[in-house]
GUTORTOR-397744 format. One record per atom (N, C-alpha, C): x, y, z; residue in one letter. Coordinates in steps of 0.2 Angstrom, whole numbers, padded with zeros to 4 digits, always signed. Layout:
N
XYZA;...
end
This chain:
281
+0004-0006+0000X;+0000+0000+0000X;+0004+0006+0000X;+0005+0012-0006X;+0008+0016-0005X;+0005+0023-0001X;+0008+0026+0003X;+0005+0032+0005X;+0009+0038+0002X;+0005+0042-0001X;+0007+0050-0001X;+0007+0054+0002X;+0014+0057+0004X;+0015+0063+0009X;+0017+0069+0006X;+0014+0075+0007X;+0018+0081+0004X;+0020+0085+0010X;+0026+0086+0010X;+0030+0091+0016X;+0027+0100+0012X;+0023+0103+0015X;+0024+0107+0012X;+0026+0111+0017X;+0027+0114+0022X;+0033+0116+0028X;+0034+0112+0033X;+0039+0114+0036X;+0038+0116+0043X;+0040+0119+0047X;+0039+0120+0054X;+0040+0128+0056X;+0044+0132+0058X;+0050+0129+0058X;+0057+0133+0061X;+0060+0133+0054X;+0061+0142+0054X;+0065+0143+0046X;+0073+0139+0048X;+0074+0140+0039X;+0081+0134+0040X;+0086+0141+0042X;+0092+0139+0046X;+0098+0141+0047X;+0105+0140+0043X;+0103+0137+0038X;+0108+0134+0031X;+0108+0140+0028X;+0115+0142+0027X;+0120+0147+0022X;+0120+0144+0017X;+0116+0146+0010X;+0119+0143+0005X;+0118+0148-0002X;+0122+0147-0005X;+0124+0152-0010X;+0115+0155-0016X;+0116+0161-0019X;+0109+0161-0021X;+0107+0154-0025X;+0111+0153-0030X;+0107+0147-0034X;+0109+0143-0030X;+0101+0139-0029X;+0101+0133-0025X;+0093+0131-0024X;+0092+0125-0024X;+0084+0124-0022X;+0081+0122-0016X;+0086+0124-0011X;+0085+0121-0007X;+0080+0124-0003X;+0075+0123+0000X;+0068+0124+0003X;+0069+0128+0010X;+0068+0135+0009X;+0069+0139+0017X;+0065+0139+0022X;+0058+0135+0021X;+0056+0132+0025X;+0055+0127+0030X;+0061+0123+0027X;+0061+0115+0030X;+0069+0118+0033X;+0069+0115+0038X;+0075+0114+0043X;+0079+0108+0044X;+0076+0103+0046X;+0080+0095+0046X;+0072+0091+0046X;+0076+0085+0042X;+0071+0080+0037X;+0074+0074+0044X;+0070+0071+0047X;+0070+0065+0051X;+0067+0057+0045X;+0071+0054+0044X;+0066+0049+0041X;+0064+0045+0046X;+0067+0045+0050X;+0063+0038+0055X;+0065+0030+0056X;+0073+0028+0053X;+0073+0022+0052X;+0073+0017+0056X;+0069+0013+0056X;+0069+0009+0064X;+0073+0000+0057X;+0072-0005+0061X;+0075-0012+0060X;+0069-0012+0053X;+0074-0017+0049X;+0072-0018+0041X;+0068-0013+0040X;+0070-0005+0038X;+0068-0001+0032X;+0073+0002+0032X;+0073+0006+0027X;+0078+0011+0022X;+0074+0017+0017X;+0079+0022+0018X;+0074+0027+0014X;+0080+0027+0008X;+0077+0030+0002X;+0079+0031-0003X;+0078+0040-0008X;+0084+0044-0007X;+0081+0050-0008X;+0083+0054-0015X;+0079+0052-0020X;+0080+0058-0024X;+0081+0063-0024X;+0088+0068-0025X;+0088+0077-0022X;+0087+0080-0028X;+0082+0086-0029X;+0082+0090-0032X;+0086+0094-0033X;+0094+0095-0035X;+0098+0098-0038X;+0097+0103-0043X;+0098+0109-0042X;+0099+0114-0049X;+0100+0109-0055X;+0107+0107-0055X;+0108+0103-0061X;+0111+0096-0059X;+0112+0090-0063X;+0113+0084-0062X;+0109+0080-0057X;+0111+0075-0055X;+0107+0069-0051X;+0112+0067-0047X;+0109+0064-0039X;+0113+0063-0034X;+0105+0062-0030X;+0106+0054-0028X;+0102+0049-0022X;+0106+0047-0017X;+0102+0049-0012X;+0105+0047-0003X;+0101+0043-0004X;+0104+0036+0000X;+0103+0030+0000X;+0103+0030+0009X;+0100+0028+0015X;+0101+0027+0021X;+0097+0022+0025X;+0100+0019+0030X;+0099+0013+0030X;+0098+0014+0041X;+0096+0009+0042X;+0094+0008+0047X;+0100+0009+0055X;+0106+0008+0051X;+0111+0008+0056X;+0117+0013+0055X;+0112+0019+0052X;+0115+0024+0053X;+0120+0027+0047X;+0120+0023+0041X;+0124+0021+0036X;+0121+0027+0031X;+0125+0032+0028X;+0123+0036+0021X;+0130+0034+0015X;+0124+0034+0009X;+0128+0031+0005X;+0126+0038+0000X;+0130+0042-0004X;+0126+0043-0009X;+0130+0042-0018X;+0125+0042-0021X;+0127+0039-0029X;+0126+0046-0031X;+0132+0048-0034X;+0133+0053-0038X;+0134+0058-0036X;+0136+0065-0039X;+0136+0071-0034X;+0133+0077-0040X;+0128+0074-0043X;+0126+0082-0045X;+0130+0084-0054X;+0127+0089-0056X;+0134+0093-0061X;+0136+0097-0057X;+0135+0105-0064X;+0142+0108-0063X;+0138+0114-0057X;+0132+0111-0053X;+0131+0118-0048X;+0134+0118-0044X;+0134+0123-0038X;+0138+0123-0032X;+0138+0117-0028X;+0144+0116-0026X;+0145+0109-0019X;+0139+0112-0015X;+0140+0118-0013X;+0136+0121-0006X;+0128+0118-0007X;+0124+0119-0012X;+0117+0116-0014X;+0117+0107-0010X;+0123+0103-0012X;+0121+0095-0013X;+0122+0098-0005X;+0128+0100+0000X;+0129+0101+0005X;+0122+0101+0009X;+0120+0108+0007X;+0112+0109+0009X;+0109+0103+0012X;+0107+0100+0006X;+0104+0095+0004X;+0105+0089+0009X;+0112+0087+0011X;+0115+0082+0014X;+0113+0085+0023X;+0114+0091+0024X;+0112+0095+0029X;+0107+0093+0031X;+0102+0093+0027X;+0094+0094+0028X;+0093+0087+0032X;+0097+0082+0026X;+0094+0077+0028X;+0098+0074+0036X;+0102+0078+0038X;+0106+0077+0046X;+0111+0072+0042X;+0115+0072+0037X;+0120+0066+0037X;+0128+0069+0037X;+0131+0067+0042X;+0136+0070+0044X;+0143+0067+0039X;+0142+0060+0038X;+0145+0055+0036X;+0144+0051+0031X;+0147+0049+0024X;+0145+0046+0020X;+0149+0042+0022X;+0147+0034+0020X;+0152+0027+0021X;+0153+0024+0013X;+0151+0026+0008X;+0152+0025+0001X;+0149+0031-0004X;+0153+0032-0007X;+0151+0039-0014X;+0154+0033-0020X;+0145+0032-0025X;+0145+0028-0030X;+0144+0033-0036X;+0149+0032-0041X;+0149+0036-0046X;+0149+0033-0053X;+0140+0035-0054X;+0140+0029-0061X;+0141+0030-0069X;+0142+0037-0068X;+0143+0039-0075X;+0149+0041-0079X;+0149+0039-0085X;+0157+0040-0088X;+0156+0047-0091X;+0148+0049-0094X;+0149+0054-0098X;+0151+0061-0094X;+0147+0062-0090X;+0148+0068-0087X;+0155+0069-0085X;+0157+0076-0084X;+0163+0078-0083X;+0165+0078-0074X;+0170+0073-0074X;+0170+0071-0067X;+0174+0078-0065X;+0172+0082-0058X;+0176+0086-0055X;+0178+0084-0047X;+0186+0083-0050X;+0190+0081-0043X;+0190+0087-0037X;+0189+0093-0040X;+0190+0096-0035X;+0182+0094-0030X;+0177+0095-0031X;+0172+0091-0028X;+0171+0086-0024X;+0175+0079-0027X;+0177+0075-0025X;+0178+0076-0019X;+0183+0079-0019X;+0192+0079-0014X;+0188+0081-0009X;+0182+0088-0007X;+0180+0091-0004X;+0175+0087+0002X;+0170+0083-0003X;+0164+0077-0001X;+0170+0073+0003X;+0175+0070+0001X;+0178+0065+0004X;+0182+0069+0012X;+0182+0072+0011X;+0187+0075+0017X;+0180+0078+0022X;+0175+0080+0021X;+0170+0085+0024X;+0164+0078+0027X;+0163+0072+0023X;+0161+0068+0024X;+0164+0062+0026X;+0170+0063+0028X;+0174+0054+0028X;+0172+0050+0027X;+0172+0051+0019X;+0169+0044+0014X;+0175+0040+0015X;+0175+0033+0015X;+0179+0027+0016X;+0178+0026+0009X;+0175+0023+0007X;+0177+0020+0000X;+0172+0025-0008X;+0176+0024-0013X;+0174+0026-0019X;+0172+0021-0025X;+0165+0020-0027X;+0165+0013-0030X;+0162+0017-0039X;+0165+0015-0042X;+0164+0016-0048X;+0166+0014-0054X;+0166+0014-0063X;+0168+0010-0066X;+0175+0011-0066X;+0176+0006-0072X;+0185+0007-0074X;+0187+0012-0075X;+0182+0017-0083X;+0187+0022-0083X;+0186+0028-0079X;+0180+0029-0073X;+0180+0034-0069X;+0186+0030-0063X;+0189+0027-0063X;+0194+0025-0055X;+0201+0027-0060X;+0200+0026-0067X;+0209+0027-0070X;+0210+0035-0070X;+0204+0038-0070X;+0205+0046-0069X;+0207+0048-0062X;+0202+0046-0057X;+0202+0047-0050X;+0210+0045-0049X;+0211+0040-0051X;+0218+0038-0048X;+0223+0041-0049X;+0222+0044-0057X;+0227+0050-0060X;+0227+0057-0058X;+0222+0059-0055X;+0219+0067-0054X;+0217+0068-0049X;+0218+0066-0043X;+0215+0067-0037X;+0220+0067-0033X;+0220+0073-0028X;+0225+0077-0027X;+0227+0070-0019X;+0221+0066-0017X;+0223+0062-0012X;+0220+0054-0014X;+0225+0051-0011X;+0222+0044-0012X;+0216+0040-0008X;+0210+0042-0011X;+0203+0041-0008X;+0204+0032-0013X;+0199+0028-0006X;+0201+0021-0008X;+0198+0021-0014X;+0198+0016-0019X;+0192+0017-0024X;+0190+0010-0026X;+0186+0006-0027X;+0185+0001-0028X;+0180+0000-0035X;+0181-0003-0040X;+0178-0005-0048X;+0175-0011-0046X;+0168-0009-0049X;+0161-0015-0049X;+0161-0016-0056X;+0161-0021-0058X;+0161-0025-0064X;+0154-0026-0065X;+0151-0027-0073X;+0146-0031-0072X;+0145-0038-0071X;+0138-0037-0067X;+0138-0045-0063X;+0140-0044-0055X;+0143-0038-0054X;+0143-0037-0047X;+0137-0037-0045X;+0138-0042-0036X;+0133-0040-0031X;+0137-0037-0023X;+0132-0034-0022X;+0136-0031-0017X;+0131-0031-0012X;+0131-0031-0004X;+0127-0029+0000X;+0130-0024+0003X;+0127-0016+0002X;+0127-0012+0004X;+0125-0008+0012X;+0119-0008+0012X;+0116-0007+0019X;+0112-0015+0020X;+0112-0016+0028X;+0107-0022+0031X;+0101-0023+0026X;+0101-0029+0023X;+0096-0031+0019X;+0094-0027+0013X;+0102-0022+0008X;+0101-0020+0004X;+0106-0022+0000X;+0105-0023-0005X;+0110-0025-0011X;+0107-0024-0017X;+0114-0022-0019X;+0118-0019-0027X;+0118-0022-0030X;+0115-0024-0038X;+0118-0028-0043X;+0119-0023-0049X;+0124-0025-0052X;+0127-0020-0056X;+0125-0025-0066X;+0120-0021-0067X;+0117-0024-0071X;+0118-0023-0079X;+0121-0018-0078X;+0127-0018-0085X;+0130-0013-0082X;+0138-0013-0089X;+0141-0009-0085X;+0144-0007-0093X;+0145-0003-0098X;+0147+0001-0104X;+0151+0007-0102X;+0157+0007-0107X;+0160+0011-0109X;+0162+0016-0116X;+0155+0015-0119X;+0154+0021-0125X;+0149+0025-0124X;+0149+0028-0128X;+0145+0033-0129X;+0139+0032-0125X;+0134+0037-0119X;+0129+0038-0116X;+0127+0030-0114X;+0135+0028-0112X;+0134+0022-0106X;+0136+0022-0097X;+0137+0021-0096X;+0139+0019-0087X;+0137+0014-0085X;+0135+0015-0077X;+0135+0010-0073X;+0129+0008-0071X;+0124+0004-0072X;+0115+0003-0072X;+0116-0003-0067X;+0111-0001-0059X;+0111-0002-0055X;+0106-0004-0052X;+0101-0012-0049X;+0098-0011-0046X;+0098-0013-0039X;+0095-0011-0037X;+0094-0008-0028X;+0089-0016-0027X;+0090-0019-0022X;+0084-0024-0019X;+0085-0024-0013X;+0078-0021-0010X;+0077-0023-0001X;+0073-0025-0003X;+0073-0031+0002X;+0068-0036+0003X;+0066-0037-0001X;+0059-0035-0005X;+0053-0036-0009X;+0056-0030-0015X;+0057-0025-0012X;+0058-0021-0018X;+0063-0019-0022X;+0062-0016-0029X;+0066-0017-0034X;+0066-0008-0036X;+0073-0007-0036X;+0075+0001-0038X;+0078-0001-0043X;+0075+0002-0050X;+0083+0002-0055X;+0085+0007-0056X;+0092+0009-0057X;+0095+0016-0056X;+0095+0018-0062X;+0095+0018-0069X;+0096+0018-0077X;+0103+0023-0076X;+0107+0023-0080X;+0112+0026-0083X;+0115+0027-0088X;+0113+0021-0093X;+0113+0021-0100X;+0109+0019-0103X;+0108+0025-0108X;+0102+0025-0112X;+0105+0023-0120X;+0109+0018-0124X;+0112+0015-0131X;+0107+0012-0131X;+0109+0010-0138X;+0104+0003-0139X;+0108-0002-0138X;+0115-0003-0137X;+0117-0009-0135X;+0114-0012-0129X;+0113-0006-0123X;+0113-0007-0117X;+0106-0009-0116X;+0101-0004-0121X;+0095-0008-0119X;+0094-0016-0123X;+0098-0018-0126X;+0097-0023-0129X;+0100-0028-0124X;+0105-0027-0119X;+0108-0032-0114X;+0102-0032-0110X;+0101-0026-0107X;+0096-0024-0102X;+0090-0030-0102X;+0087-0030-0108X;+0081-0033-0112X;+0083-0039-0108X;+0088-0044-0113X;+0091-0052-0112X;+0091-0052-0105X;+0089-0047-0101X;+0091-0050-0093X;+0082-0049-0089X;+0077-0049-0092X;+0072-0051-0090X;+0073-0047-0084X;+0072-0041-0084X;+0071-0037-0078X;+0062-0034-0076X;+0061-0036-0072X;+0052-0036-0072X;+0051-0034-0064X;+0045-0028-0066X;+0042-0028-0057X;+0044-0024-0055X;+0049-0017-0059X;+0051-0013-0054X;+0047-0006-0049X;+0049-0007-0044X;+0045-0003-0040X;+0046+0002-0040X;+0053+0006-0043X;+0054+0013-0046X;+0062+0013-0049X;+0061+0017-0055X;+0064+0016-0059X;+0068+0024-0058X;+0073+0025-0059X;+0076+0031-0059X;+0077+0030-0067X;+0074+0036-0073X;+0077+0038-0077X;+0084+0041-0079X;+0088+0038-0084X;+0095+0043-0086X;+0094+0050-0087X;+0099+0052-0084X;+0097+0061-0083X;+0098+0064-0088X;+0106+0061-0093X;+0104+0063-0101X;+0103+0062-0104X;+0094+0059-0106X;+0091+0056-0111X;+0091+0059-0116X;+0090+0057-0119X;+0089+0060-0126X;+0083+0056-0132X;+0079+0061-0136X;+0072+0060-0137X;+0074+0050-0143X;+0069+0049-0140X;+0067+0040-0141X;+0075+0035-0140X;+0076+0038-0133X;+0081+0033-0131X;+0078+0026-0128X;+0074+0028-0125X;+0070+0021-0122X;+0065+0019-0126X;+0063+0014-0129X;+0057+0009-0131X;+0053+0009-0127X;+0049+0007-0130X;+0043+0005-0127X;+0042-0001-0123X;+0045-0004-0128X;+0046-0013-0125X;+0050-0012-0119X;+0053-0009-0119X;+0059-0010-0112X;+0054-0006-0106X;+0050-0001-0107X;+0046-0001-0100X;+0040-0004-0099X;+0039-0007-0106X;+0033-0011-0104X;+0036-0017-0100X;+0042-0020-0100X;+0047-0025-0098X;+0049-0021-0091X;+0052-0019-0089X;+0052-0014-0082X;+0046-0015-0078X;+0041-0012-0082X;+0035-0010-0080X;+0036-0006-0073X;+0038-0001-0072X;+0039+0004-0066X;+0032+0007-0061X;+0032+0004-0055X;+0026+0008-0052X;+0029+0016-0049X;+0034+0016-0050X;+0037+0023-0048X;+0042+0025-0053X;+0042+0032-0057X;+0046+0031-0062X;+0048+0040-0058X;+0055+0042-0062X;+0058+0047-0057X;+0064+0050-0061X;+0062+0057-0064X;+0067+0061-0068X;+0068+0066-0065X;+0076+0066-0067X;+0080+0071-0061X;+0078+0076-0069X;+0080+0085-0066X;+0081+0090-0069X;+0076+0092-0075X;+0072+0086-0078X;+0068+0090-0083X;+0062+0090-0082X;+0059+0095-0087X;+0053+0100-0087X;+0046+0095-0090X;+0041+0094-0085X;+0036+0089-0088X;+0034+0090-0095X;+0035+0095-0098X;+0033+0100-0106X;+0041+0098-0111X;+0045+0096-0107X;+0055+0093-0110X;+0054+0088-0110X;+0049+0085-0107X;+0052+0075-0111X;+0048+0072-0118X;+0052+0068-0117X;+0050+0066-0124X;+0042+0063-0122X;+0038+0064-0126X;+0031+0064-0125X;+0029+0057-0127X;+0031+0055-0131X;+0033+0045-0131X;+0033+0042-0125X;+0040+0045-0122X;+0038+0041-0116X;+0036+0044-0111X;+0033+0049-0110X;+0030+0050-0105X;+0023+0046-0106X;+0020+0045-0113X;+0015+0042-0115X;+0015+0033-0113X;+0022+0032-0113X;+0024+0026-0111X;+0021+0024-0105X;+0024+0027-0101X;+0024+0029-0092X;+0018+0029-0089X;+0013+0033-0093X;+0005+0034-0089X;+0001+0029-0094X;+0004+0024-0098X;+0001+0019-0102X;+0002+0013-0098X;+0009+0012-0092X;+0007+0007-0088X;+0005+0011-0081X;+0001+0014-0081X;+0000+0018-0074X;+0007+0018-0071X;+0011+0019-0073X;+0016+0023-0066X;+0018+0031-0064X;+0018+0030-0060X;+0019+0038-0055X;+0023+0041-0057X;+0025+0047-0060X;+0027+0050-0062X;+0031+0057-0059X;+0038+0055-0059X;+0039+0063-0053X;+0044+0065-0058X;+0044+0071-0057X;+0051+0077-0059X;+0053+0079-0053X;+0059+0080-0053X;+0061+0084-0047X;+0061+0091-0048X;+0060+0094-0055X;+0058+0099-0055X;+0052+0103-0054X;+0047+0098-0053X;+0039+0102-0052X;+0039+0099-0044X;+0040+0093-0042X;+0039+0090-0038X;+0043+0092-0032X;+0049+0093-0034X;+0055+0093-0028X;+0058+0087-0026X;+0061+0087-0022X;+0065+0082-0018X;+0061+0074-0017X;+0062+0070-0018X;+0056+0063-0017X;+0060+0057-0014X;+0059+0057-0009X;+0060+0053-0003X;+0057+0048-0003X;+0059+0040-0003X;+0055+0033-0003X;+0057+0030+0003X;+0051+0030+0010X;+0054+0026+0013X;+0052+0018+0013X;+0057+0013+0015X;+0052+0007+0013X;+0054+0002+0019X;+0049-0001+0022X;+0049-0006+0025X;+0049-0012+0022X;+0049-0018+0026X;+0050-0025+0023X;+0045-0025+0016X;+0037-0023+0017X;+0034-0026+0011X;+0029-0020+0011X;+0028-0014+0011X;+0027-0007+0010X;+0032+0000+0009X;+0029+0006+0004X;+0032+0011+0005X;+0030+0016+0006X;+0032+0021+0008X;+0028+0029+0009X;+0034+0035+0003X;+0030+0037-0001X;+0033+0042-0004X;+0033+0051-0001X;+0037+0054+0003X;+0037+0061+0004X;+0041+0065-0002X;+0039+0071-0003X;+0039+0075-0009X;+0042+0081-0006X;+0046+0084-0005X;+0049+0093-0002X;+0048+0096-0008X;+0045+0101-0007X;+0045+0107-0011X;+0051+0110-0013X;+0055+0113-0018X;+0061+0116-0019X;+0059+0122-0019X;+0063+0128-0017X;+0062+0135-0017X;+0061+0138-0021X;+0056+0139-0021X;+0051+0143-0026X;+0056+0150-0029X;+0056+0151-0036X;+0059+0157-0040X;+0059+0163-0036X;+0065+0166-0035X;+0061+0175-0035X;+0059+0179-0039X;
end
């Protein structure tokens, strides 16, 4: 049974210094998820630009995958703020396209004493070459499984080094099935396809899609009760697939009109909360 929550405030204005461009909500102060034995929240952040998910678990554990583009660090910071995470225990970085910035890195890894950096081949031969400290870094091959938080596990479900590929990730607690997309080829969807991927509870779309990247046959194969695009405009996507999407009844979020979308999930339910981003001046 899903429930729908909308934060639209609450009462103590935030005390967060953050630079003007930023969407981070002056009305909310600190986000409690509440994680007791077998649940986990899963948080997609509204970023000015790029995609970045806080992953947190029960024993206190924040993981987050990616860091965003080329906005201010101080925004994701916010963000990390809001949600009271003092400490990352892993920073997962799935994308080869994007232009990786070490200065970023180096910053997150010393501000959050990230312990390990998990990422493909050729983001770890850059990091190892360009980064001003030796942050550990560990390469997930495809076919990696990995358990990440108590009762959460990683499978790394392709893993491509050309053109508008990286690292495609599915999330499983318990019952539930996250896919993380990050490339959107047709090679990829073609491997994707050949693995019978079915019954996903929420699907995070590739942040740089591009018009008729995904089939049809591949979300009707997905079939997403939760589908989840970072940075674009409901009137920016390709109209295909958003046609795809409300064709298998799945939920539909922008972080852009939505904000911030929070999944908490217990062993066999979840609750979706929605933060509002700071409205234009």
């Amino acid at each position: 049974m899903r429930i729908l929550l909308m934060i639209l405030a609450l009462l103590i204005p935030s005390s967060m210094a953050v630079r003007a461009e930023t969407t981070l909500p002056t009305e909310v102060e600190k986000i409690d998820v509440k994680l007791a034995e077998h649940q986990a929240a899963v948080t997609f952040l509204g970023l000015t630009t790029g995609e970045a998910t806080l992953v947190q678990g029960p024993n206190g554990e924040n993981i987050l995958i990616n860091i965003g583009g080329r906005g201010e660090l101080s925004e994701l910071e916010g963000w990390l703020s809001l949600y009271n995470v003092k400490e990352l225990s892993t920073l997962i970085l799935t994308n080869n396209g994007e232009k990786i910035s070490i200065e970023k890195i180096d910053k997150l890894w010393k501000k959050y004493n990230i312990r390990e950096i998990v990422t493909t081949p050729e983001v770890s031969s850059l990091l190892t070459r360009e980064q001003s400290e030796q942050i550990p870094i560990t390469v997930w091959n495809e076919g990696t499984k990995k358990e990440i938080l108590p009762g959460m596990f990683a499978y790394v479900q392709f893993l491509g080094n050309q053109k508008n590929e990286g690292m495609d990730l599915m999330l499983r607690f318990f019952k539930h099935n996250l896919f993380l997309m990050t490339s959107f080829s047709q090679r990829a969807e073609q491997e994707l396809l050949a693995k019978n991927l079915e019954d996903i509870h929420v699907f995070k779309i590739p942040y740089t899609l591009t018009k008729d990247s995904l089939s049809d046959q591949l979300i009707q194969t997905l079939n997403p009760q939760i589908s989840i695009l970072f940075g674009a405009e409901e009137d920016q996507l390709d109209q295909d697939l958003l046609r795809d999407l409300q064709g298998i009844w799945s939920e539909v979020y922008f972080t852009k009109k939505h904000g911030t979308v929070t999944i908490k999930f217990t062993e066999t339910n979840y609750e979706i909360i929605t933060i509002p981003l700071k409205e234009a001046e």
